[in-house]
py3Dmol code that shows the C-alpha trace and the ligand (Angstrom):
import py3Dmol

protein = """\
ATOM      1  CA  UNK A   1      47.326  19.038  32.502  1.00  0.00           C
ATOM      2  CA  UNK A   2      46.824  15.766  30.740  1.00  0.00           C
ATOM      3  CA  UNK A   3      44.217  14.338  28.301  1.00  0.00           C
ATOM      4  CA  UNK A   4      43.311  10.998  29.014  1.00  0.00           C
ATOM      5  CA  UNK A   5      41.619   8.814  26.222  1.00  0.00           C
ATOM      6  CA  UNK A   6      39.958   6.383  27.703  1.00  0.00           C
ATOM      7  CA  UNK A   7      37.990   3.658  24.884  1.00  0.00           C
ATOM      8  CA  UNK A   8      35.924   5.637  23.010  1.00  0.00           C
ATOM      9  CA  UNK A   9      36.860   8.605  22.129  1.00  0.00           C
ATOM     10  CA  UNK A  10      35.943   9.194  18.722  1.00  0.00           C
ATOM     11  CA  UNK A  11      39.267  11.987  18.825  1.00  0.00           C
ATOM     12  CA  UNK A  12      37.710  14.003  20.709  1.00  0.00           C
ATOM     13  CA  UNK A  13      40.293  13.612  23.314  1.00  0.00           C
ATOM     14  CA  UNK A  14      43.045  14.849  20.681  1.00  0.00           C
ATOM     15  CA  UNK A  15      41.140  17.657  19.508  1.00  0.00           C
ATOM     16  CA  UNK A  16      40.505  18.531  23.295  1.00  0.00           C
ATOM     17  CA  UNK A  17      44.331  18.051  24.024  1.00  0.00           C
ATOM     18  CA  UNK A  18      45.258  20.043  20.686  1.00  0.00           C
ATOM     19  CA  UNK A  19      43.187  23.054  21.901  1.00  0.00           C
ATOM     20  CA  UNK A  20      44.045  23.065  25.352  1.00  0.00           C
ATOM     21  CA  UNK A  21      47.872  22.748  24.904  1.00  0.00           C
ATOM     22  CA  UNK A  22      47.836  19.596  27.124  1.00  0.00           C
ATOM     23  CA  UNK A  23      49.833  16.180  26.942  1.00  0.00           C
ATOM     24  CA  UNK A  24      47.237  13.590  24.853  1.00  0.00           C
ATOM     25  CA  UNK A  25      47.471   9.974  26.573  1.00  0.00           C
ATOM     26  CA  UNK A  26      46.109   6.844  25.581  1.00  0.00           C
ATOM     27  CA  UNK A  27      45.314   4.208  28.009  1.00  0.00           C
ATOM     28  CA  UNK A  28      47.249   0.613  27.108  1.00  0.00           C
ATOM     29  CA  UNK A  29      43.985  -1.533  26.845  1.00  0.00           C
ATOM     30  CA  UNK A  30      43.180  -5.475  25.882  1.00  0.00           C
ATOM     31  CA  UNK A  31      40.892  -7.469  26.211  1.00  0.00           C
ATOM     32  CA  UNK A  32      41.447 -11.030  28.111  1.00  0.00           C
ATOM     33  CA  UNK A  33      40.198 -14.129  26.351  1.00  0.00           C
ATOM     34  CA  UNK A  34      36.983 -14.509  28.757  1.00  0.00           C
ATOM     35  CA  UNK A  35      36.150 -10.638  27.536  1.00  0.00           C
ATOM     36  CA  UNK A  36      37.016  -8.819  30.377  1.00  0.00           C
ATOM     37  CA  UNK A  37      38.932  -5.327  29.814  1.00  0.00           C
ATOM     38  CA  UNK A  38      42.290  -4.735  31.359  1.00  0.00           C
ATOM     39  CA  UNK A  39      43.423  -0.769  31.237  1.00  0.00           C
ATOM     40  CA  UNK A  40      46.539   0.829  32.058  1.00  0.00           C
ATOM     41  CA  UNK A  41      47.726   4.326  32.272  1.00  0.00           C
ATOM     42  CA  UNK A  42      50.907   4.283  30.623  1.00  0.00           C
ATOM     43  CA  UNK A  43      52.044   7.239  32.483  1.00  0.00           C
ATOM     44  CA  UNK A  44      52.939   8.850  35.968  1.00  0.00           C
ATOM     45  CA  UNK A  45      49.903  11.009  36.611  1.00  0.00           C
ATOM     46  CA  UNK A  46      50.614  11.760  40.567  1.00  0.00           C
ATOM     47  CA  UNK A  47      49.692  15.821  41.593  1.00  0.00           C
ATOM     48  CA  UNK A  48      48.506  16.116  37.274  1.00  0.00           C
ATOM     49  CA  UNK A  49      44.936  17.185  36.547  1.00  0.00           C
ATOM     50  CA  UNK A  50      43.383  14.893  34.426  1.00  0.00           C
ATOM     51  CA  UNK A  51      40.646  15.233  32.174  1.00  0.00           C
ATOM     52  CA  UNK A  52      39.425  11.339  31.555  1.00  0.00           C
ATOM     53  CA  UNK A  53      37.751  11.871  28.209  1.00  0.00           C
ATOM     54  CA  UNK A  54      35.186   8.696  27.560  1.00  0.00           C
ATOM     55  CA  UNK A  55      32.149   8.791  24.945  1.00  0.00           C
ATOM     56  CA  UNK A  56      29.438   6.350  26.264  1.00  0.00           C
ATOM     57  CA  UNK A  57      27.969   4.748  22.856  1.00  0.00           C
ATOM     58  CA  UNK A  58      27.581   0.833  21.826  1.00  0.00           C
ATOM     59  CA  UNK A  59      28.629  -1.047  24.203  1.00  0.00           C
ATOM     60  CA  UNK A  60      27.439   1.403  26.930  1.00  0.00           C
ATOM     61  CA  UNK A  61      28.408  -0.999  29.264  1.00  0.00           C
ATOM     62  CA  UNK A  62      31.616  -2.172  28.353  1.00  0.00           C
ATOM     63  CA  UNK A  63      32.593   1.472  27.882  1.00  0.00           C
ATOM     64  CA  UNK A  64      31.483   2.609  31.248  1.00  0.00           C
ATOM     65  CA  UNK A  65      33.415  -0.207  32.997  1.00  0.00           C
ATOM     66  CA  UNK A  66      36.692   0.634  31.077  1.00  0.00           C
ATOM     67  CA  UNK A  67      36.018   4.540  32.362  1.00  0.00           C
ATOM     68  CA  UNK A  68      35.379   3.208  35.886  1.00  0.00           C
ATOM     69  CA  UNK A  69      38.223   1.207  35.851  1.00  0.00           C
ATOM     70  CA  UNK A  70      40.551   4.042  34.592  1.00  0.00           C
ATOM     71  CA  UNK A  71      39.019   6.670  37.027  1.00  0.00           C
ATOM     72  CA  UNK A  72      39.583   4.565  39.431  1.00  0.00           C
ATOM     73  CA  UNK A  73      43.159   3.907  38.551  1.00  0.00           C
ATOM     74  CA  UNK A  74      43.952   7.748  38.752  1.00  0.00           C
ATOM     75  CA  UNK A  75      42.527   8.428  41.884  1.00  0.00           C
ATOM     76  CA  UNK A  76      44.829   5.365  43.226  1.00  0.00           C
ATOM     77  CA  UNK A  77      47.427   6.844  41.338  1.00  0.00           C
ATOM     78  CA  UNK A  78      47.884  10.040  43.168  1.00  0.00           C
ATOM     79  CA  UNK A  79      46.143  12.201  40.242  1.00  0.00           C
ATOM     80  CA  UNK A  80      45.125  15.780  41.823  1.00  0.00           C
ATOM     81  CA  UNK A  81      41.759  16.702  39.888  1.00  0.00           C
ATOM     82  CA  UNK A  82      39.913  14.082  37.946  1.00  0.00           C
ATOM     83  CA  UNK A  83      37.886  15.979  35.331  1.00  0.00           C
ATOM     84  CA  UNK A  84      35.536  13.166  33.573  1.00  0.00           C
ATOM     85  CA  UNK A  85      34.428  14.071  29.989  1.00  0.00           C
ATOM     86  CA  UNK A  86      31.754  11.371  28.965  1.00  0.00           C
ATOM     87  CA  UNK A  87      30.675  13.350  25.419  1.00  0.00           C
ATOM     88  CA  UNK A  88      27.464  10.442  24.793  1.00  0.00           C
ATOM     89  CA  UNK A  89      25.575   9.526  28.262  1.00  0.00           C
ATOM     90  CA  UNK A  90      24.396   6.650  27.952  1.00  0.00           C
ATOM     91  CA  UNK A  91      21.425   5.942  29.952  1.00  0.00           C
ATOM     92  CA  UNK A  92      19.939   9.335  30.717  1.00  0.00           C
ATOM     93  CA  UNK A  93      16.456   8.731  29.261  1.00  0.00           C
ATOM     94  CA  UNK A  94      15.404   7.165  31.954  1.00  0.00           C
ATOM     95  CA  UNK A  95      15.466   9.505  34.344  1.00  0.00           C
ATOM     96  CA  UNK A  96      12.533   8.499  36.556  1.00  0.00           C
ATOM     97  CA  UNK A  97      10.128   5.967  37.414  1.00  0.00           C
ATOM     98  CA  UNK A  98       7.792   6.413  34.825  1.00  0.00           C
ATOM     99  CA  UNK A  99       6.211   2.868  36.011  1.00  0.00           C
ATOM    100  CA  UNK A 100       6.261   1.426  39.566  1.00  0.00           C
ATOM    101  CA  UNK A 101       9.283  -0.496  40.428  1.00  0.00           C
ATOM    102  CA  UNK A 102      11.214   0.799  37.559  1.00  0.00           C
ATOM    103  CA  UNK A 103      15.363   1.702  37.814  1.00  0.00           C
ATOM    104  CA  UNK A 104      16.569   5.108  37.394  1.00  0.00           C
ATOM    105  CA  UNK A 105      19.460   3.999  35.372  1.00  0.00           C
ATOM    106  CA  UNK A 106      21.118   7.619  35.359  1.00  0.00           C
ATOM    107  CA  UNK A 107      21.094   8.012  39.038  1.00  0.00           C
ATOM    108  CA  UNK A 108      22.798   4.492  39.603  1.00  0.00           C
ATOM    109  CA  UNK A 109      25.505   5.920  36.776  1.00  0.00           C
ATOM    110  CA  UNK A 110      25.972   9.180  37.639  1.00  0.00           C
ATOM    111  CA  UNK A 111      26.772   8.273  41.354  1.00  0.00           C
ATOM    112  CA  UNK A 112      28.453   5.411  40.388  1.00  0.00           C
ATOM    113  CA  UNK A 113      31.144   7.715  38.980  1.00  0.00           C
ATOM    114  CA  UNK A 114      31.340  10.152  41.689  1.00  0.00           C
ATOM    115  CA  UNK A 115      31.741   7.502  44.267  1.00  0.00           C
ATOM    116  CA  UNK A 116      34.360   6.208  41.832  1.00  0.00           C
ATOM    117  CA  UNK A 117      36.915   9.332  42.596  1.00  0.00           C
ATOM    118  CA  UNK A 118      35.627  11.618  39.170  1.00  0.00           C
ATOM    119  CA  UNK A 119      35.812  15.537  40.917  1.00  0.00           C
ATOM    120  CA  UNK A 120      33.796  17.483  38.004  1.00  0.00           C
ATOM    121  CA  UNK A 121      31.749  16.570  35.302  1.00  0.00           C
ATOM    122  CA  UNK A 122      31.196  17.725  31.687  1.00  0.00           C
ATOM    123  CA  UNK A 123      28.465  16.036  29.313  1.00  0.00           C
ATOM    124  CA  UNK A 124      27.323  17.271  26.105  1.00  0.00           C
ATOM    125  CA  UNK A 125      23.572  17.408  25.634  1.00  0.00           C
ATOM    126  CA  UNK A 126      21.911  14.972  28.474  1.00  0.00           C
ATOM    127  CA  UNK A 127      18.582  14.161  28.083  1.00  0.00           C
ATOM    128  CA  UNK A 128      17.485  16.856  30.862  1.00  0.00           C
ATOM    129  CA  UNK A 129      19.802  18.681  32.383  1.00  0.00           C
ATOM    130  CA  UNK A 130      18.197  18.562  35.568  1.00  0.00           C
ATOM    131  CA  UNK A 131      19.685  14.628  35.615  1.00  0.00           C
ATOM    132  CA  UNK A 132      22.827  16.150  36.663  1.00  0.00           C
ATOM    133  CA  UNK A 133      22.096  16.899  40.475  1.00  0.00           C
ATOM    134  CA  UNK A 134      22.882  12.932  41.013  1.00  0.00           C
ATOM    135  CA  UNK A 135      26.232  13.479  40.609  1.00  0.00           C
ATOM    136  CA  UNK A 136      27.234  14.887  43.560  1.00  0.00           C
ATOM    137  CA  UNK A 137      30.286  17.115  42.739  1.00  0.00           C
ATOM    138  CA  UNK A 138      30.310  19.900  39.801  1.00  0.00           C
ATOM    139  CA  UNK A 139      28.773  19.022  36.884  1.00  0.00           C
ATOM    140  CA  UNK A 140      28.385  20.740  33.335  1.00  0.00           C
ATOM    141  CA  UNK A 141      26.465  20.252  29.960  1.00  0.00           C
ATOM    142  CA  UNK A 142      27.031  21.266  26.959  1.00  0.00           C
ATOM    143  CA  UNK A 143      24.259  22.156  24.698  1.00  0.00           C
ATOM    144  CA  UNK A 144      24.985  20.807  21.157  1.00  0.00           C
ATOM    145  CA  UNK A 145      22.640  23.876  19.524  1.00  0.00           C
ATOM    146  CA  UNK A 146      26.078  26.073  19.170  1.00  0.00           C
ATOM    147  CA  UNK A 147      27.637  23.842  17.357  1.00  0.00           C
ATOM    148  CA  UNK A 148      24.592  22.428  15.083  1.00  0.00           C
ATOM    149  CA  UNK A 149      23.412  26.002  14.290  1.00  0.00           C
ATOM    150  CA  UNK A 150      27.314  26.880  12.516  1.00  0.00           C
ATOM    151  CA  UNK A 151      26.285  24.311  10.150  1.00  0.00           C
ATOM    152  CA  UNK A 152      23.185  26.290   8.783  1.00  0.00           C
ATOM    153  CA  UNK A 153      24.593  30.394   9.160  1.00  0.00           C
ATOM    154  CA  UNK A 154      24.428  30.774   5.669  1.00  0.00           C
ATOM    155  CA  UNK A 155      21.188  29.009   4.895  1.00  0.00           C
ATOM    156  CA  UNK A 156      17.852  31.238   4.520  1.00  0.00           C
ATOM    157  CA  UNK A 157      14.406  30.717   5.224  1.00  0.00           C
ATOM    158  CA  UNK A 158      14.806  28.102   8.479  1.00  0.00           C
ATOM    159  CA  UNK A 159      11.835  27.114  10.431  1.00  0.00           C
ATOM    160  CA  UNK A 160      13.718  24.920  13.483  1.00  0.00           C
ATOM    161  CA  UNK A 161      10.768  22.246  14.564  1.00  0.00           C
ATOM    162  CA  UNK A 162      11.216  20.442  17.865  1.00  0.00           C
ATOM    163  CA  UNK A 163       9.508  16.570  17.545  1.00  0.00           C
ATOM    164  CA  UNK A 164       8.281  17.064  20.765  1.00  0.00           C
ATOM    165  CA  UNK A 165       7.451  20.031  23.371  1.00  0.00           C
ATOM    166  CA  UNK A 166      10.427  18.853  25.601  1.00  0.00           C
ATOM    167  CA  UNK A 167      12.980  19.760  22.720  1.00  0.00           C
ATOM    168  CA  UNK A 168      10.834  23.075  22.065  1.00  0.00           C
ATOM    169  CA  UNK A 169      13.494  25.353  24.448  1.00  0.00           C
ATOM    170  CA  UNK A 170      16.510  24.010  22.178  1.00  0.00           C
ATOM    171  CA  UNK A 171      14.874  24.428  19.023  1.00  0.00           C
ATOM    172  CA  UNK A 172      14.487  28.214  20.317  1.00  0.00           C
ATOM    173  CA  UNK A 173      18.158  28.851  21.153  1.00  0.00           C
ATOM    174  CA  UNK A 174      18.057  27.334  17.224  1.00  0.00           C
ATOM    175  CA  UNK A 175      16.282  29.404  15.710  1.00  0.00           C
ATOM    176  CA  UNK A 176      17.681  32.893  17.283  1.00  0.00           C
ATOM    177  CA  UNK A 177      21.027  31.894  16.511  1.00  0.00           C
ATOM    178  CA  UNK A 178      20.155  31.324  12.750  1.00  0.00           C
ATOM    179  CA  UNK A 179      17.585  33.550  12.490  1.00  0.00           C
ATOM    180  CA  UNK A 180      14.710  31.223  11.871  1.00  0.00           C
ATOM    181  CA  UNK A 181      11.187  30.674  13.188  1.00  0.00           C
ATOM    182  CA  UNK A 182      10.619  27.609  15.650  1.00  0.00           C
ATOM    183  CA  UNK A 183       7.820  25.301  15.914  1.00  0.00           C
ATOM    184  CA  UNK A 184       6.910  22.098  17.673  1.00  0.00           C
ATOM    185  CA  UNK A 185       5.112  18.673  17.281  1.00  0.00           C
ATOM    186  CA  UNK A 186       3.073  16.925  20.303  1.00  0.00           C
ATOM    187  CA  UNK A 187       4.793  13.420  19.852  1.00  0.00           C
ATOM    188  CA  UNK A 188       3.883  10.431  22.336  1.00  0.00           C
ATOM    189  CA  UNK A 189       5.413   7.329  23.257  1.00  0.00           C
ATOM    190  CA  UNK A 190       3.839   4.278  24.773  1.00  0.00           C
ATOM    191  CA  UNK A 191       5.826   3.395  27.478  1.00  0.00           C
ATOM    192  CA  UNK A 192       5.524   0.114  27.207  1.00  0.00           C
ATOM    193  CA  UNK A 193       5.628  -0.844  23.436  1.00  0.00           C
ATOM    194  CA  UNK A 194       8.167   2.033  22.941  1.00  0.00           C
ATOM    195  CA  UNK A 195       5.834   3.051  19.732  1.00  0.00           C
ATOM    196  CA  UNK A 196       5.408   6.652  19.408  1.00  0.00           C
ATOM    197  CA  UNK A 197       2.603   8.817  17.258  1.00  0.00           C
ATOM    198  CA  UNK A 198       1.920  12.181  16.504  1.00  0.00           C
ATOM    199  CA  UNK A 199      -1.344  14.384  17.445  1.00  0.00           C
ATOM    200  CA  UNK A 200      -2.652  16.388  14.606  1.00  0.00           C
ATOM    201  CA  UNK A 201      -1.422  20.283  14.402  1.00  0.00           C
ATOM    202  CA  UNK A 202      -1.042  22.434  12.180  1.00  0.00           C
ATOM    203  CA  UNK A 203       2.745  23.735  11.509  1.00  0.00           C
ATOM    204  CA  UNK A 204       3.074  26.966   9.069  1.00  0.00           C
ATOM    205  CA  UNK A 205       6.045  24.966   7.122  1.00  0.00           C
ATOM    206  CA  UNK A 206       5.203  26.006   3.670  1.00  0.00           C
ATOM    207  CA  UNK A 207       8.083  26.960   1.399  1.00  0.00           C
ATOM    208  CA  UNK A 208      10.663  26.735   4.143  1.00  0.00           C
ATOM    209  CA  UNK A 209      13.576  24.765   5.188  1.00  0.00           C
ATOM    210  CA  UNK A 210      12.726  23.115   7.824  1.00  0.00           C
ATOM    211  CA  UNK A 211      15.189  21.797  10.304  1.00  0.00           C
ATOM    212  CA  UNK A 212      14.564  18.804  13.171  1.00  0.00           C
ATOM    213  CA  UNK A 213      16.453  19.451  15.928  1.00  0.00           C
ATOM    214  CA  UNK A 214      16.321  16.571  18.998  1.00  0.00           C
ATOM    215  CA  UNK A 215      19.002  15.316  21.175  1.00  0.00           C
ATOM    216  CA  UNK A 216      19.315  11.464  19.873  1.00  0.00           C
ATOM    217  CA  UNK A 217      18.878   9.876  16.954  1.00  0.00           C
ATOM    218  CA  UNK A 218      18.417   6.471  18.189  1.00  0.00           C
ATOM    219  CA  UNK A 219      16.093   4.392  16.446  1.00  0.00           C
ATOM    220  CA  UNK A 220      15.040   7.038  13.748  1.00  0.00           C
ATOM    221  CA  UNK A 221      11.576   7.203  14.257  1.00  0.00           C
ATOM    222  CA  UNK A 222      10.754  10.376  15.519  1.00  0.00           C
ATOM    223  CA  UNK A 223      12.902  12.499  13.288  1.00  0.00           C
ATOM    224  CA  UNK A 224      11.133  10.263  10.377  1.00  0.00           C
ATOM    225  CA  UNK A 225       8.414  11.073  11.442  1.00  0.00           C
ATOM    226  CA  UNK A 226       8.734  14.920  12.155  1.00  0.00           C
ATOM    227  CA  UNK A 227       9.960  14.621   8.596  1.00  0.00           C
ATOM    228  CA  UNK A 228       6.908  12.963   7.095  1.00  0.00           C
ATOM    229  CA  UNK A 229       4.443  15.299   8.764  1.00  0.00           C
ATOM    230  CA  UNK A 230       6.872  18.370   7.580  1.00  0.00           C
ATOM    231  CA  UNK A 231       6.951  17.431   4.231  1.00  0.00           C
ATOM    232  CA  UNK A 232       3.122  16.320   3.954  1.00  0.00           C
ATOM    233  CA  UNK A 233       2.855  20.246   5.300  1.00  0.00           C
ATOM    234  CA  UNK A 234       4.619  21.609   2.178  1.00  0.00           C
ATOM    235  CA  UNK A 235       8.086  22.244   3.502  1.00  0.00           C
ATOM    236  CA  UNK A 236      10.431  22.734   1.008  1.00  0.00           C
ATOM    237  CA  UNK A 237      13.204  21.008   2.244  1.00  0.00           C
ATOM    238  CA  UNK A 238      13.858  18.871   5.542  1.00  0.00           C
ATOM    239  CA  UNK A 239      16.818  18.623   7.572  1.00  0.00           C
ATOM    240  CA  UNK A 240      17.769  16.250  10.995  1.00  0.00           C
ATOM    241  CA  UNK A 241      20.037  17.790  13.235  1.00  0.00           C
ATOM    242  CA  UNK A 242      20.751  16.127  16.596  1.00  0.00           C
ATOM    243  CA  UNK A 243      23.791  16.138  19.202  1.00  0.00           C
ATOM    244  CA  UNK A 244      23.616  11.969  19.359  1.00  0.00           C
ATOM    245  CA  UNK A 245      23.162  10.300  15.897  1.00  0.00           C
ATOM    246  CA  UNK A 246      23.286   6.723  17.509  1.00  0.00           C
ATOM    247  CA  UNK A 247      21.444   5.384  14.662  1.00  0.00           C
ATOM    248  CA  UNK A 248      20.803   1.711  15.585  1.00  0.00           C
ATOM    249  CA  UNK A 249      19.283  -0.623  13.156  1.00  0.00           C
ATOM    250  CA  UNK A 250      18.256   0.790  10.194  1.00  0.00           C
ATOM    251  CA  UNK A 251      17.435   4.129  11.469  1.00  0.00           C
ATOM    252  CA  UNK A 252      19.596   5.456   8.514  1.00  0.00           C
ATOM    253  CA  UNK A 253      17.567   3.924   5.861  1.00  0.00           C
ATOM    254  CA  UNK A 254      14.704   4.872   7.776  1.00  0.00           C
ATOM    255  CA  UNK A 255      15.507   8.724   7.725  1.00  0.00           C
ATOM    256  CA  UNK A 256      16.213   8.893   4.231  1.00  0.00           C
ATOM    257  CA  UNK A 257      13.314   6.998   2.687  1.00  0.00           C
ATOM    258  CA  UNK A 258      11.339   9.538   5.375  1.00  0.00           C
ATOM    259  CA  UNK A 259      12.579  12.343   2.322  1.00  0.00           C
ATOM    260  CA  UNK A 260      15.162  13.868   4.735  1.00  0.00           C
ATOM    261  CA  UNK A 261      18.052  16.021   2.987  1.00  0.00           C
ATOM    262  CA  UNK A 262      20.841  15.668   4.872  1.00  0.00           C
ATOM    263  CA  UNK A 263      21.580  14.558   8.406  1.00  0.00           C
ATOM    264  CA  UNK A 264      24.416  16.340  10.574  1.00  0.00           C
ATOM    265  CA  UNK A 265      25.169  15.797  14.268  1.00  0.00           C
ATOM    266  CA  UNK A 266      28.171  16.448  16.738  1.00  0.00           C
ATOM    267  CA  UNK A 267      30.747  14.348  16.978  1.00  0.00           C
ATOM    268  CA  UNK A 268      29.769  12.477  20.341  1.00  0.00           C
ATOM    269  CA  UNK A 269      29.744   9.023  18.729  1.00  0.00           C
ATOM    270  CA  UNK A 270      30.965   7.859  15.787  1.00  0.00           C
ATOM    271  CA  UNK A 271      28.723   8.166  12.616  1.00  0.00           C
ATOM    272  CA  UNK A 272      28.465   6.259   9.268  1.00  0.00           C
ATOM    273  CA  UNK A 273      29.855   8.633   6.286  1.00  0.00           C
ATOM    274  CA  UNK A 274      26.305   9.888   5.131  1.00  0.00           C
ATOM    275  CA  UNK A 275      26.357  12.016   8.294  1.00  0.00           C
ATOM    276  CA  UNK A 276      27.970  15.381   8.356  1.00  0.00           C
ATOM    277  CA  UNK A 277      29.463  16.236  11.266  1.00  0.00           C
ATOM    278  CA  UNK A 278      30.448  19.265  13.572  1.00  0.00           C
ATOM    279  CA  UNK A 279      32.672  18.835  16.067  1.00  0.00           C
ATOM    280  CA  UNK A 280      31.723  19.518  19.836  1.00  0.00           C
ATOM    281  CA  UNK A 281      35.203  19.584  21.229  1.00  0.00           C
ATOM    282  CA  UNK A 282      35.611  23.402  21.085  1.00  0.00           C
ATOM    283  CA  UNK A 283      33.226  23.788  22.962  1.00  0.00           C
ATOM    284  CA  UNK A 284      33.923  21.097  25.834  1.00  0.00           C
ATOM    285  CA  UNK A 285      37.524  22.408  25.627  1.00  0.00           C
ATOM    286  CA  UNK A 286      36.089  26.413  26.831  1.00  0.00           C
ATOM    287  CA  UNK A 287      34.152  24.507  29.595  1.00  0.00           C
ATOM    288  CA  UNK A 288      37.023  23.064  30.714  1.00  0.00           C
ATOM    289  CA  UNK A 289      38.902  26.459  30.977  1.00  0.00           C
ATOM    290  CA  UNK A 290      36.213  27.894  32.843  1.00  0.00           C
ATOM    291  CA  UNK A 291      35.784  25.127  35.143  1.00  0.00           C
ATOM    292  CA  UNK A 292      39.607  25.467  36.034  1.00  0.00           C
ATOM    293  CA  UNK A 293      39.948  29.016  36.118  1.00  0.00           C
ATOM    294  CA  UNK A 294      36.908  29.145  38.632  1.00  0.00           C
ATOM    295  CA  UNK A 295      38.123  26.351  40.958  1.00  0.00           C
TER     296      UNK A 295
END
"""
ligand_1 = """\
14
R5P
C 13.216 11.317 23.487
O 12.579 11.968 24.308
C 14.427 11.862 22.818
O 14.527 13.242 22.938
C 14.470 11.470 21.350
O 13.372 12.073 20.686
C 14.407 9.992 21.193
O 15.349 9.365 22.008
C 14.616 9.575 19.763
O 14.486 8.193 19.693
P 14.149 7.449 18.357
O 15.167 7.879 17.332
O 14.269 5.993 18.711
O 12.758 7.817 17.963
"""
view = py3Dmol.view(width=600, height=400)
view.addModel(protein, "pdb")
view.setStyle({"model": 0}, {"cartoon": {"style": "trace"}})
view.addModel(ligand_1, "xyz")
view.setStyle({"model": 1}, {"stick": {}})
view.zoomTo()
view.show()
């Protein structure tokens, strides 16, 4: 078996290859002057299952192209089994027409990649899982709770809080694994302004440490929020946990001045030092032993 890195790994490909006792390749990449990417694979990969290992963050689509264009390359190639690991989806929020005439930008990615030659599948934490039947082949997630919930086994006193009903089922697989209790917020966003509120409810935070879980972190501004209304709700501390800390703009400075403790996500994109982080590859790496063992 080999371990392709593709772009952007953020080492998860090494950890993955590490774990699973397989050879760890880099594709030979430049750029040519006009910007366009140019990818090699630097070794012979005919009748080798590969697992393509590509994280999906800033550029999305520059990163997506170079996995394309790699996939592709191994299928031409003579590879036997083309296992795609894309740790960060981009583009899995919109997953429907939530106004007339609107893409669904996962659907054009996900069978994108099948058509491209990729066999299986394995994402960590997409948006909703259910996303996955447009890629027509086998196809796993990962939930990122196993690996966020380590970080807090030997805290006390949790209370996991979803920002939004949608994230309520994760935040319960939260809590039972640490213990806690598990709450939720009713947060909406306008769909066309992107601006998103709160409706008043009472949470039963008092004294506790409270702990946001979501699946991105993008612009900040409903884990600052979460925070705020924790905090105004007497919780003793506040943490952000998330699978995805994209953190555009100043979403940092945004979660701290929001009173947040610490922030800790997986290790699905690369993160600015403030963040701690837990890695994910263990996890992908038993998936992918399963996946092969059940072929
Ligand atoms: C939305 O449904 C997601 O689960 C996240 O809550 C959202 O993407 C976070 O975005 P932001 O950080 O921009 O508020």
């Amino acid at each position: 078996m080999i371990v392709l890195g593709v772009t952007a790994t953020n080492g998860i490909d090494q950890e993955l290859a590490a774990i699973l006792g397989a050879r760890h390749v880099v594709v030979e990449h430049k750029l040519f002057p006009d910007g366009e990417s140019y990818i090699r694979i630097p070794v012979d990969v005919s009748g080798e299952d590969v697992i393509v290992v590509q994280s999906t963050y800033k550029p999305q689509d520059k990163h997506l192209i170079e996995l394309l264009i790699a996939i592709d390359a191994l299928r031409d190639l003579g590879a036997r089994r083309i296992t795609v690991v894309i740790p960060y989806l981009a583009y899995a929020r919109q997953d429907k027409r939530f106004r007339e005439g609107e893409g669904i930008s996962i659907k054009t990615i996900l069978q994108t990649i099948r058509a491209n030659g990729a066999d299986d599948l394995i994402v960590v934490e997409i948006h909703k899982e259910e996303s996955l039947k447009f890629f027509r082949g086998r196809a796993i997630n990962i939930p990122s709770v196993y690996a966020l919930a380590e970080y807090f086994k030997n805290m006390s006193n949790l209370l996991i809080l979803a920002p939004d009903k949608g994230a309520l089922k994760r935040a319960k697989i939260f809590a039972e694994l640490v213990n806690g209790e598990c709450d939720y917020l009713e947060k909406f966003r306008d769909r066309v302004t992107g601006e998103i509120s709160v409706k008043p409810k009472s949470i039963d935070v008092k004294g506790k440490n409270v702990v946001i879980v979501d699946d991105i972190v993008s612009t900040g501004k409903t884990m600052a929020l979460a925070a705020r209304k924790a905090l105004e709700n007497g919780a003793l501390n506040v943490y952000a946990a998330c699978a995805h800390a994209l953190l555009i703009n100043n979403a940092l400075d945004l979660l701290k001045n929001s009173g947040i403790k610490e922030i800790i996500a997986t290790n699905t994109v690369p993160v600015p030092k403030e963040v701690k982080t837990v890695s994910i590859a263990p996890y992908i790496a038993k998936a992918i032993k399963e996946l092969y063992e059940t072929r």
